[in-house]
N, CA, C and O atoms as a Maestro MAE file, in Angstrom:
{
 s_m_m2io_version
 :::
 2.0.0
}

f_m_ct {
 s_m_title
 :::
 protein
 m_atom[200] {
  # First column is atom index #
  i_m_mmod_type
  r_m_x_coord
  r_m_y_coord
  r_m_z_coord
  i_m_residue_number
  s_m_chain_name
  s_m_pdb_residue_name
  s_m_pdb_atom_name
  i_m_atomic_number
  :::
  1 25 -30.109 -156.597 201.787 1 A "UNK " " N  " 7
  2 3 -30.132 -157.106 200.431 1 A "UNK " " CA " 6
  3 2 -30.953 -158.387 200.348 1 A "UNK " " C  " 6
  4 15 -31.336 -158.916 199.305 1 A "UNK " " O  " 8
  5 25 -31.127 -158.729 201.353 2 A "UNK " " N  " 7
  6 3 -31.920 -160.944 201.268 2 A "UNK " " CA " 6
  7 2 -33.140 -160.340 201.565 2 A "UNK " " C  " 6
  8 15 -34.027 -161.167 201.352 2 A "UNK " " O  " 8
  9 25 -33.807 -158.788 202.140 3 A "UNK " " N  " 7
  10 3 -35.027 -158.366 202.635 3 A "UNK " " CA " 6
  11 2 -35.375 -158.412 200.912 3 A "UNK " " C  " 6
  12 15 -36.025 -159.316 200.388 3 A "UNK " " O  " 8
  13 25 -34.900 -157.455 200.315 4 A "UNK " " N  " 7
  14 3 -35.208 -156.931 199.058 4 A "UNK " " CA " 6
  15 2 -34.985 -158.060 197.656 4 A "UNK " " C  " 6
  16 15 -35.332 -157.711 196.527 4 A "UNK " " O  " 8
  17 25 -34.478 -159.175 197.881 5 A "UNK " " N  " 7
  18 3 -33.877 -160.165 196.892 5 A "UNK " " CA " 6
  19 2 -32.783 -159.919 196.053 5 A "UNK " " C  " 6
  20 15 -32.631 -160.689 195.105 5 A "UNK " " O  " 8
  21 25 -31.907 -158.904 196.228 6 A "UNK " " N  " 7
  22 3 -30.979 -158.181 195.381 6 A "UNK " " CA " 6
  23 2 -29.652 -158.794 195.450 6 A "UNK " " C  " 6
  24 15 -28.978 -158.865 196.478 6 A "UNK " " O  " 8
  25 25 -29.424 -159.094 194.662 7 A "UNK " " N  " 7
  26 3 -27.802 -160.080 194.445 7 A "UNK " " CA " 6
  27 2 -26.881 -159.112 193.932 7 A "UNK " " C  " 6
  28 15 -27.340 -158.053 193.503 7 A "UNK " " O  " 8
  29 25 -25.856 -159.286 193.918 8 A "UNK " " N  " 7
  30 3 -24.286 -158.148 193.725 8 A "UNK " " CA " 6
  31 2 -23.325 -159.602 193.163 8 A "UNK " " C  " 6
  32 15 -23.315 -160.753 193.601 8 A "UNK " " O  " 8
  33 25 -22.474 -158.883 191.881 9 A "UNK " " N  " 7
  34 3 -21.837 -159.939 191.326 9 A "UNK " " CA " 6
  35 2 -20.485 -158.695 190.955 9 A "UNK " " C  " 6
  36 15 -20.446 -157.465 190.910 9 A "UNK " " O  " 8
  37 25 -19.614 -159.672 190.766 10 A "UNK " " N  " 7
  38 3 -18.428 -159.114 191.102 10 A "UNK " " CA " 6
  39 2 -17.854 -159.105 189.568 10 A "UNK " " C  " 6
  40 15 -17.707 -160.115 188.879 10 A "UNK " " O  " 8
  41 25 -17.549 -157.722 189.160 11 A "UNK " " N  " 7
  42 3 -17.497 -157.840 187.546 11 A "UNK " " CA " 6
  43 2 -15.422 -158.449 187.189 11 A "UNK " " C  " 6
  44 15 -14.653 -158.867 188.055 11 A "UNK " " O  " 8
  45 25 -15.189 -158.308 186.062 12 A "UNK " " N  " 7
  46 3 -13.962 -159.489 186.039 12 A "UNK " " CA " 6
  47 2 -13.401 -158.001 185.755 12 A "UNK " " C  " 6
  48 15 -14.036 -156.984 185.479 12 A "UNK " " O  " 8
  49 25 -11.564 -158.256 185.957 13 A "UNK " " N  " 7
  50 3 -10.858 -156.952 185.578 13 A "UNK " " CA " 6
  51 2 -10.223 -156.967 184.141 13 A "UNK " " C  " 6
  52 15 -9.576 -157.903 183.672 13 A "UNK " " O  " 8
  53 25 -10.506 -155.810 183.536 14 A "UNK " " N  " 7
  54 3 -10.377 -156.112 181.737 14 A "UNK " " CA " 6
  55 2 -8.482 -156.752 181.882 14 A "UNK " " C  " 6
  56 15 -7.785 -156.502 182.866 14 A "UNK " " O  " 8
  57 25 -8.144 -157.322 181.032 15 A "UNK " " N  " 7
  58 3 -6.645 -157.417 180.406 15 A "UNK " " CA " 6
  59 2 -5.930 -156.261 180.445 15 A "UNK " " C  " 6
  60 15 -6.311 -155.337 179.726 15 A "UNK " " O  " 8
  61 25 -5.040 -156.129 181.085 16 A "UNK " " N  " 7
  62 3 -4.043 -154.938 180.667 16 A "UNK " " CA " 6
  63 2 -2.894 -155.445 179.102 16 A "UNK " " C  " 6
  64 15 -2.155 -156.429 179.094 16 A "UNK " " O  " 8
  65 25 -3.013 -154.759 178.304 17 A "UNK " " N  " 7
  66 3 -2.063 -154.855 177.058 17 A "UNK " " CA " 6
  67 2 -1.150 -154.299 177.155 17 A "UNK " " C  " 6
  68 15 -1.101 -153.349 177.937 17 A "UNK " " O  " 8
  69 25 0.007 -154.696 176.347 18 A "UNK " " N  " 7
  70 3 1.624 -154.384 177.023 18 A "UNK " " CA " 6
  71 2 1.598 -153.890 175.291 18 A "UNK " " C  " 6
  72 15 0.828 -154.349 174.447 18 A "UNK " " O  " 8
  73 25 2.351 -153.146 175.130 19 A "UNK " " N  " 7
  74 3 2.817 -152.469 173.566 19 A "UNK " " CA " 6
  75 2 4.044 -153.319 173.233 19 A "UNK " " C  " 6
  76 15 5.010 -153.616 173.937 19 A "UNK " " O  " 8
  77 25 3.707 -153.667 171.817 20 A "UNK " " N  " 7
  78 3 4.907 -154.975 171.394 20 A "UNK " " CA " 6
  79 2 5.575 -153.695 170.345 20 A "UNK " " C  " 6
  80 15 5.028 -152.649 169.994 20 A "UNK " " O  " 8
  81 25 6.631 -154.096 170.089 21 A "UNK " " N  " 7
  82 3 6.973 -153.392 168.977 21 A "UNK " " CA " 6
  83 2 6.988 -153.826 167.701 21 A "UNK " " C  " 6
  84 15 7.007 -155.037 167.483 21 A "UNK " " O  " 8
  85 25 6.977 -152.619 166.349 22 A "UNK " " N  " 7
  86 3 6.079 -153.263 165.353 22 A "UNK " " CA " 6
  87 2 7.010 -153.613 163.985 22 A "UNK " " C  " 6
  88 15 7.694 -152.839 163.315 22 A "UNK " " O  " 8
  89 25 6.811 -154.900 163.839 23 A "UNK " " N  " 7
  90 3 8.072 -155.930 162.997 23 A "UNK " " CA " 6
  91 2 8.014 -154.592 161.610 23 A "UNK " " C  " 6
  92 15 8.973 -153.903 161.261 23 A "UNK " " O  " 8
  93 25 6.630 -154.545 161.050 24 A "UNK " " N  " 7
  94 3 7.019 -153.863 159.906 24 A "UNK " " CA " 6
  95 2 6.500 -152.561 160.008 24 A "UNK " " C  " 6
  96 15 5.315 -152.367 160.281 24 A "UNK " " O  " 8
  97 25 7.744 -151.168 159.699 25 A "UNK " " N  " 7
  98 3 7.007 -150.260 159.406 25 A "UNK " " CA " 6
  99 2 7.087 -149.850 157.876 25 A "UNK " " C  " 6
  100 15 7.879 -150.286 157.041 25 A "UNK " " O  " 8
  101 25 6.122 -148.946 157.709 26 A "UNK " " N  " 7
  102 3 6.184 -148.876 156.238 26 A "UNK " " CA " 6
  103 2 7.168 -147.364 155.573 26 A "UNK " " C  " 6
  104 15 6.799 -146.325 156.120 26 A "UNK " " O  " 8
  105 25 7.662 -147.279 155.114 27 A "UNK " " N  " 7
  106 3 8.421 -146.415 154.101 27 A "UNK " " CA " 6
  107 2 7.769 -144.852 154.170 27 A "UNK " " C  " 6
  108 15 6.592 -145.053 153.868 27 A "UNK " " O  " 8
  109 25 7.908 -143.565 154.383 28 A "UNK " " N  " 7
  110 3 7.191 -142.319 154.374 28 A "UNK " " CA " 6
  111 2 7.441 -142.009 152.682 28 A "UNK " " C  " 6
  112 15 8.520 -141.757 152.146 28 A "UNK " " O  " 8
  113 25 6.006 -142.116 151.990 29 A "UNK " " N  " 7
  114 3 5.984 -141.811 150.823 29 A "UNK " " CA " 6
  115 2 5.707 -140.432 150.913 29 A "UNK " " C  " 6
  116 15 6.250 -139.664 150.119 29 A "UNK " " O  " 8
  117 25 5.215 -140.168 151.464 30 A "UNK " " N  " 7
  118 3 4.201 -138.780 150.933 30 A "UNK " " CA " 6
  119 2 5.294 -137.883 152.190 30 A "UNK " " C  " 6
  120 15 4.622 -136.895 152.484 30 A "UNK " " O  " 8
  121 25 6.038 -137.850 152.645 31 A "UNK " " N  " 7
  122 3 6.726 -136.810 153.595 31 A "UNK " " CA " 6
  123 2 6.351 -135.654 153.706 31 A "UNK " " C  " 6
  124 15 6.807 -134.621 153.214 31 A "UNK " " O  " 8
  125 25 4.973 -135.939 154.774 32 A "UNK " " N  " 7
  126 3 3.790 -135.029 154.732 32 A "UNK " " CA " 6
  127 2 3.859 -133.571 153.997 32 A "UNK " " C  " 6
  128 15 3.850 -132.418 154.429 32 A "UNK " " O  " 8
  129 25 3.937 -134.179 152.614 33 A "UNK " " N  " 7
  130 3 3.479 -133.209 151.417 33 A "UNK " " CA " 6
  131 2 2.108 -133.839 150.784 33 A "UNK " " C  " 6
  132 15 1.931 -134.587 149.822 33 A "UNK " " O  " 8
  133 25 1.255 -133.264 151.670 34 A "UNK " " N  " 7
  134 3 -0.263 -133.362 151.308 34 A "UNK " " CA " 6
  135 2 -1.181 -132.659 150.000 34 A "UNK " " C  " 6
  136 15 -2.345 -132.732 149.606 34 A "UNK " " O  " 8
  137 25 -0.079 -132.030 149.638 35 A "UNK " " N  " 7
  138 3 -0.711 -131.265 147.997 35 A "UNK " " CA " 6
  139 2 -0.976 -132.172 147.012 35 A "UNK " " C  " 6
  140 15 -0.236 -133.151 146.928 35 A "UNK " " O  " 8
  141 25 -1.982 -132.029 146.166 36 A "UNK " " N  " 7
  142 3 -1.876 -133.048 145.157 36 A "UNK " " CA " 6
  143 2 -2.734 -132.217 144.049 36 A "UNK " " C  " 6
  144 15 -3.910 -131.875 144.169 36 A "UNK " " O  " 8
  145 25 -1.863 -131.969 142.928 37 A "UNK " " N  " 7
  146 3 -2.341 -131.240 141.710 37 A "UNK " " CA " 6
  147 2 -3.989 -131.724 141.208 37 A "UNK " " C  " 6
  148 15 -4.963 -130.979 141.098 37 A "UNK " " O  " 8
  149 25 -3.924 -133.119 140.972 38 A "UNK " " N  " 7
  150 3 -5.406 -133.066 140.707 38 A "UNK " " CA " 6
  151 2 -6.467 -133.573 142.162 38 A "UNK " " C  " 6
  152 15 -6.062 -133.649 143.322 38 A "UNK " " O  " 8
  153 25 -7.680 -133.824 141.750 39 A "UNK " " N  " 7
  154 3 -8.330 -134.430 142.906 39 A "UNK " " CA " 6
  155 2 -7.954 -135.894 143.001 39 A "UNK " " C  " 6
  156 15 -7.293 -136.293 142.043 39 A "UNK " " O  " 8
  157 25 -8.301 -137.021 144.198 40 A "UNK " " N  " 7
  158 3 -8.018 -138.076 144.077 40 A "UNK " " CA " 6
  159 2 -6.451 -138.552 143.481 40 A "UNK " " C  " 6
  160 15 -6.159 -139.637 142.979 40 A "UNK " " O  " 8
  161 25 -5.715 -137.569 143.674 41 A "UNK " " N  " 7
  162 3 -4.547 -138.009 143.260 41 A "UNK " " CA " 6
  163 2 -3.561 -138.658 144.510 41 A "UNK " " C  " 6
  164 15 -2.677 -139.490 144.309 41 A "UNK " " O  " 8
  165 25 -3.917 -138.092 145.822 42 A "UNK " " N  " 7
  166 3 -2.959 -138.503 146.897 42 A "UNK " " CA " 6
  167 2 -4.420 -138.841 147.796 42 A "UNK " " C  " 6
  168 15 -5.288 -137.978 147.665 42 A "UNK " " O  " 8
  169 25 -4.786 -140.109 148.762 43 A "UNK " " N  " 7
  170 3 -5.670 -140.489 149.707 43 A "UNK " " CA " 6
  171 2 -4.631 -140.596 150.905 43 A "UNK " " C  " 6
  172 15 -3.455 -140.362 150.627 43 A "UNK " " O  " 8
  173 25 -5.021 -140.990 152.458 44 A "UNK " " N  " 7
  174 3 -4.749 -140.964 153.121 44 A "UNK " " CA " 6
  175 2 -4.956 -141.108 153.985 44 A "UNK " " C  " 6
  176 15 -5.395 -140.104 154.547 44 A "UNK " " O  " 8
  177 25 -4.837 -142.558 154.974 45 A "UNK " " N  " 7
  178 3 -6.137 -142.525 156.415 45 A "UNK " " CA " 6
  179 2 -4.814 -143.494 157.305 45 A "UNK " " C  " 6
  180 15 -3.859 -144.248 157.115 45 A "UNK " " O  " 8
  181 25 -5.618 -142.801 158.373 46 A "UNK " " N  " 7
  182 3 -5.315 -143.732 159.544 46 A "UNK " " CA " 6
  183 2 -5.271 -145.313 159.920 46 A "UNK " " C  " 6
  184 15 -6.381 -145.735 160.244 46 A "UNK " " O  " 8
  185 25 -4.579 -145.955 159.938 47 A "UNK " " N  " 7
  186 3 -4.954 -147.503 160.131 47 A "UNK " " CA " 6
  187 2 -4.165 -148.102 161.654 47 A "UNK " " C  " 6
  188 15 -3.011 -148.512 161.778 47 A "UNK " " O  " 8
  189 25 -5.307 -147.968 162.761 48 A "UNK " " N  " 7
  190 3 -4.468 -148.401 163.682 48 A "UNK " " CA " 6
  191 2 -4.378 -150.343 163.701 48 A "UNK " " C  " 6
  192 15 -3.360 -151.034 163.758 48 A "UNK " " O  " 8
  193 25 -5.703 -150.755 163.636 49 A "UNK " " N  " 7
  194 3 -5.836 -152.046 163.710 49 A "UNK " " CA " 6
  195 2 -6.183 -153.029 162.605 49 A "UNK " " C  " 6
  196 15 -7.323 -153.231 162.187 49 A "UNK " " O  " 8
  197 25 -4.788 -153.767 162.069 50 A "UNK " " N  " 7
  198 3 -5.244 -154.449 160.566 50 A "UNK " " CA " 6
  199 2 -4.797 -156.005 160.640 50 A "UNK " " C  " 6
  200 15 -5.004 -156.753 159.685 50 A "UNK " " O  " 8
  :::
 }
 m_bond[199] {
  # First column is bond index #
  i_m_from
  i_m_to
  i_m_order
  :::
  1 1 2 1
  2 2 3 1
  3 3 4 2
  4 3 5 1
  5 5 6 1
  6 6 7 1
  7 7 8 2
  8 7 9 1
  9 9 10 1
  10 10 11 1
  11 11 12 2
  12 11 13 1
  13 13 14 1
  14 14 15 1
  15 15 16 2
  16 15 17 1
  17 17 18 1
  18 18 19 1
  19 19 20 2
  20 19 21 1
  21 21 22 1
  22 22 23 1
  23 23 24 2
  24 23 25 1
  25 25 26 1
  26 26 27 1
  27 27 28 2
  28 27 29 1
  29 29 30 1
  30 30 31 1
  31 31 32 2
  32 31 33 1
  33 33 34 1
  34 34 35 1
  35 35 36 2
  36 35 37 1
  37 37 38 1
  38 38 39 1
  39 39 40 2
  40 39 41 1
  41 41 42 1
  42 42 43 1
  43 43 44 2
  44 43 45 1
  45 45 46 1
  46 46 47 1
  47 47 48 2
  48 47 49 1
  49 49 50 1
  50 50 51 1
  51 51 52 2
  52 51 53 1
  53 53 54 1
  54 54 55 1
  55 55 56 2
  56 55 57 1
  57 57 58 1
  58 58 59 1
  59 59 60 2
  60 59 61 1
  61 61 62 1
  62 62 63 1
  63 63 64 2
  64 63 65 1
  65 65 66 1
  66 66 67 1
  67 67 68 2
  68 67 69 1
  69 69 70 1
  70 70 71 1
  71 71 72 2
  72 71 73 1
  73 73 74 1
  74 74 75 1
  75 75 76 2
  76 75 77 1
  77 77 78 1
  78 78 79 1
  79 79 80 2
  80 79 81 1
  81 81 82 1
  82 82 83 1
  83 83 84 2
  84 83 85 1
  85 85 86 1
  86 86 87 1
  87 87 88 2
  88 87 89 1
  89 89 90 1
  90 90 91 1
  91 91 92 2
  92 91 93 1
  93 93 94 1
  94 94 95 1
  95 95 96 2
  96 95 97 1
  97 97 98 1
  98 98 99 1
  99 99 100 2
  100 99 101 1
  101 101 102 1
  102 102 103 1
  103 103 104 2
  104 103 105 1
  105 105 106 1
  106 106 107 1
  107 107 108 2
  108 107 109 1
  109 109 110 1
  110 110 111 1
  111 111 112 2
  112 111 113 1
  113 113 114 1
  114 114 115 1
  115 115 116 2
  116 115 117 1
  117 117 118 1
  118 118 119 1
  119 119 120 2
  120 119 121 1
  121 121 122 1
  122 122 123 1
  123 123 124 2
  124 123 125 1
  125 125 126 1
  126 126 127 1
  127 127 128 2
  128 127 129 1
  129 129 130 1
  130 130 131 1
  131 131 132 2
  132 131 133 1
  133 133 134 1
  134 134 135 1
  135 135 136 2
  136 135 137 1
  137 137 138 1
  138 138 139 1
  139 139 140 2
  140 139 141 1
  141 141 142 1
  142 142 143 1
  143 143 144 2
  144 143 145 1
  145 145 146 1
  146 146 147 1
  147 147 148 2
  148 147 149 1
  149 149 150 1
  150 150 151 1
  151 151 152 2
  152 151 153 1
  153 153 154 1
  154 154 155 1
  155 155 156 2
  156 155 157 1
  157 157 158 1
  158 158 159 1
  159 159 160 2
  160 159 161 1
  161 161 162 1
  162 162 163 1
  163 163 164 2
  164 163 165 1
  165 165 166 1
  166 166 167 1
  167 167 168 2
  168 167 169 1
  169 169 170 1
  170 170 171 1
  171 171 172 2
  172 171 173 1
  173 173 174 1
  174 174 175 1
  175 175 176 2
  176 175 177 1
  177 177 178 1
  178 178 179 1
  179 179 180 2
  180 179 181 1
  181 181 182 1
  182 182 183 1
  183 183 184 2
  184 183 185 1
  185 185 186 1
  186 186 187 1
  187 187 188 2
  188 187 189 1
  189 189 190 1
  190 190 191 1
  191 191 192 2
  192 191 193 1
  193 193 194 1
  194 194 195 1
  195 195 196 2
  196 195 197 1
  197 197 198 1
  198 198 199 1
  199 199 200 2
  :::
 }
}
């Protein structure tokens, strides 16, 4: 490696995250009854990180 000039660096180890539990959950409105008579009447998405 000192023939060729090549250096090696030692990368860092990511954080391990521990799962907290979550103060607020929210209420099941829609009790996965996904029908909705007109269009735009019921939306719906995923929100992991807010």
């Amino acid at each position: 490696m000192q023939m060729c000039r090549l250096k090696s660096f030692i990368r860092r180890k990511r954080k391990k995250y521990r799962k907290s539990n979550s103060d607020y959950v929210a209420e099941n409105v829609l009790s996965r009854d996904f029908y909705a008579e007109k269009p735009n009447q019921k939306m719906v998405c995923r929100c992991h990180r807010i």
